[in-house]
C-alpha positions in Angstrom: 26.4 -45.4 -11.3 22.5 -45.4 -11.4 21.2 -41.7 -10.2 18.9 -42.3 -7.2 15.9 -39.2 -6.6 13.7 -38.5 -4.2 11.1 -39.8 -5.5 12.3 -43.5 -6.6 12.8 -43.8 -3.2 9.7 -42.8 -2.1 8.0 -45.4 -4.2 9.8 -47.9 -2.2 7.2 -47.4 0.5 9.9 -46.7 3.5 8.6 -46.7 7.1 8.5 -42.8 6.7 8.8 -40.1 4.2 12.1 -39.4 3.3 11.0 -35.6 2.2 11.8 -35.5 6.4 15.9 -36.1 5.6 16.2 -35.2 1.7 14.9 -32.1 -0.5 12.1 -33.3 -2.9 14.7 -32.3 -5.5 17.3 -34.6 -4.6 19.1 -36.8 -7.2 22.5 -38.2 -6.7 24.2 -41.5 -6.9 23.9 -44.1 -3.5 27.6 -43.1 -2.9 26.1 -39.8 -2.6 23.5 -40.7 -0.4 25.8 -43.1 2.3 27.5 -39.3 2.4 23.8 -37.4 3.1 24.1 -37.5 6.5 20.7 -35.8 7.3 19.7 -39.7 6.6 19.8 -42.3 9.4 22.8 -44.6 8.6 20.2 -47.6 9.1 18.1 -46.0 6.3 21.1 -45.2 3.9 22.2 -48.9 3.8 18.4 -50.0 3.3 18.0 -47.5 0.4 21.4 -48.6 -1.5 21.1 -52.0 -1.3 18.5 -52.6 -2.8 18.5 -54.9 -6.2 20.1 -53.0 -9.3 21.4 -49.6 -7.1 24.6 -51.5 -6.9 26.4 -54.8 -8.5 25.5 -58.2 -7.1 29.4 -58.5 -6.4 29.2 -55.6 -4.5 26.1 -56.1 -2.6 26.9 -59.9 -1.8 30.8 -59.1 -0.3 28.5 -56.7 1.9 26.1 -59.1 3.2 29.3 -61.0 4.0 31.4 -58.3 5.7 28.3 -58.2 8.5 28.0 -61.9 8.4 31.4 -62.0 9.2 31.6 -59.4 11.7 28.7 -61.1 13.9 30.5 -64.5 13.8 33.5 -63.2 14.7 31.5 -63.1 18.3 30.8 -67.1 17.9 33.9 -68.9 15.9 32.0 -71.8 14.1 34.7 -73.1 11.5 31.5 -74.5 9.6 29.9 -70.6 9.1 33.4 -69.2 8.5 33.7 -72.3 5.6 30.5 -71.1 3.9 31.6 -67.1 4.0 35.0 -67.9 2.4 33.1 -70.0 -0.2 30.3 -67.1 -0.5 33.1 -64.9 -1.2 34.7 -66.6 -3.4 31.1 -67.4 -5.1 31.2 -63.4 -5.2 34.9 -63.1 -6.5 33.6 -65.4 -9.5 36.5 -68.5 -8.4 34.2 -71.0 -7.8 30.9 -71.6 -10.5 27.3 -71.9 -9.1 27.2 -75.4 -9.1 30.0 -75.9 -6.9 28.5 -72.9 -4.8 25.5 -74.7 -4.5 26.5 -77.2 -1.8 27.6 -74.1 0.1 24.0 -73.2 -0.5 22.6 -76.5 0.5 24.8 -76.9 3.7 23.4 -73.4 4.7 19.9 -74.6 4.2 20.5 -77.3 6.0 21.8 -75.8 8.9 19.1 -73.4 9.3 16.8 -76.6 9.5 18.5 -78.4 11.7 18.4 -75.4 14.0 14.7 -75.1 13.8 13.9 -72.6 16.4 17.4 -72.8 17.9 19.2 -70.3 15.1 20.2 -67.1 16.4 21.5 -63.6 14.9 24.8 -65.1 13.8 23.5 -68.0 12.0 21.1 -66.0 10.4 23.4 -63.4 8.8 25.4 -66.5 7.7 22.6 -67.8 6.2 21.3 -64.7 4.7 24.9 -63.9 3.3 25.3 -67.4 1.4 22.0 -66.7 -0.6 22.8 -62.9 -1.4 20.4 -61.4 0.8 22.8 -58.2 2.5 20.1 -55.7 3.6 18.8 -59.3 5.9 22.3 -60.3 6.9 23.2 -56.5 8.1 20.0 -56.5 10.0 20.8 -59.7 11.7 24.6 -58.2 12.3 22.9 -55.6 14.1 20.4 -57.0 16.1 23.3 -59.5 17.2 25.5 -56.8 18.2 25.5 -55.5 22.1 25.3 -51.5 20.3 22.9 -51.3 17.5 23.9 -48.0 16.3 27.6 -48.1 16.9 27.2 -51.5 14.5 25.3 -49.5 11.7 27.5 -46.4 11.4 30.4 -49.6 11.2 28.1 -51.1 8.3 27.6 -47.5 7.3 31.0 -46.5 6.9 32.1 -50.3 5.2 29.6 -50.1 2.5 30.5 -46.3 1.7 34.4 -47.2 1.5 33.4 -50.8 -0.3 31.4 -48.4 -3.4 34.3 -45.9 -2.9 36.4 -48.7 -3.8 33.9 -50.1 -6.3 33.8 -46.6 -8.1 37.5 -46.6 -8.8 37.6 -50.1 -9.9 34.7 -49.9 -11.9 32.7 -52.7 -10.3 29.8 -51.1 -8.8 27.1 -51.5 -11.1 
């Protein structure tokens, strides 16, 4: 797993510098870091998932667990369709051009909805195209207690690399 320091992640221009919540001299892997807890749980999730800190697989059944999560609020047999195919997308059972109707029914939706969309249909739609740092944000601006919803992302994404770590499929 890909060693993370303090000052990669400084060079990823956060809202604030993390020399406030982690010693100048850290290093240590991102399951290390969802463990720091002198880091805001908001801010360990946007620092791990991130683009090559952790496998796509890994990263896109994420952005699917809080896509799920906020839909479970607003059944829509459609959504729930295109998670189950995004997960499968994920899981490597279907190819990307089967996945890509997924992708254009998604697309389409958020169209149709023009100004209309909420929070739930925008994690949806963030979780088909692979975007998880978006669709957790929507999950959490969708839920009724934003904090209580990112120590539950918090805690998912740490047992989901936990997981990852034994298996072998984290990076």
């Amino acid at each position: 797993m890909k060693n993370l320091t303090y000052s990669e992640i400084s060079s990823w221009n956060p809202c604030y510098d993390p020399i406030k919540v982690i010693p100048a001299e850290f290093s240590g892997t991102a399951l290390d870091l969802l463990k720091t807890e002198s880091v805001p749980p908001v801010d360990r999730i946007w620092t791990v998932v991130r683009p090559g800190i952790l496998s796509d697989k890994l990263l896109r059944l994420f952005g699917i667990w809080c896509a799920s999560q906020a839909l479970a609020s607003k059944p829509d047999p459609t959504m729930k369709a295109m998670l189950d195919a995004a997960t499968q997308f994920a899981n490597g059972t279907i190819d990307k051009a089967t996945y890509s109707t997924t992708e254009n029914a998604a697309s389409a939706m958020m169209d149709s909805l023009g100004k209309k969309k909420d929070n739930v249909v925008s994690a949806v739609f963030h979780a088909v195209f692979g975007s998880p740092e978006r669709a957790a944000s929507y999950h959490s601006a969708h839920s009724k207690d934003r904090k209580v919803t990112e120590i539950m992302q918090l805690n998912q994404l740490t047992q989901m690399v936990t997981d990852g770590v034994a298996t072998g499929d984290v990076l």
